[in-house]
Residue, then its C-alpha position, 0 to 999 in steps of 0.5 A: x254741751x256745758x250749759x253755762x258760759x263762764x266770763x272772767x273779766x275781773x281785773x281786765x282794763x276796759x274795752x276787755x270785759x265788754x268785748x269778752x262777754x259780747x263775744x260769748x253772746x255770740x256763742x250761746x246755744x239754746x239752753x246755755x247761759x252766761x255768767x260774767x264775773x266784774x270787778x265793777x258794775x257794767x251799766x253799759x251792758x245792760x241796754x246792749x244786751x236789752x237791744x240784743x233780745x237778753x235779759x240779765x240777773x245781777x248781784x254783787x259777790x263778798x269780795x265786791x265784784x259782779x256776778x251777771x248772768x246773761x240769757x236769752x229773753x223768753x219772748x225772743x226779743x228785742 
């Protein structure tokens, strides 16, 4: 089993990348992380994903898109 899950959503016109990443969410398997690739920064995601019991790491690549990666919360969470 492939432990990362990589989301492009670079490019795509909204609601696209969020639908994309929610659904990968859905997917994830103990062990198995997602990064997620924008071209702009998801600032709605990031309490989606806080209610949901996950955690996130972000960080902006050379060419000014986003890199998220998207895990489980340790503690279980929400």
């Amino acid at each position: 089993m492939k432990q990362e899950i990589l989301v492009d959503g670079r490019g795509l016109e909204p609601p696209e990348p969020m639908e994309k990443v929610l659904a990968a969410v859905d997917l994830l398997r103990p062990g198995q992380h997602i990064r997620f690739l924008i071209h702009r920064e998801p600032f709605p995601l990031y309490g989606l994903l806080e209610n949901m019991g996950y955690r996130h790491r972000t960080h902006m690549l050379g060419d000014g898109c986003f890199e998220i990666r998207i895990e489980p919360r340790a503690d279980g969470g929400p």
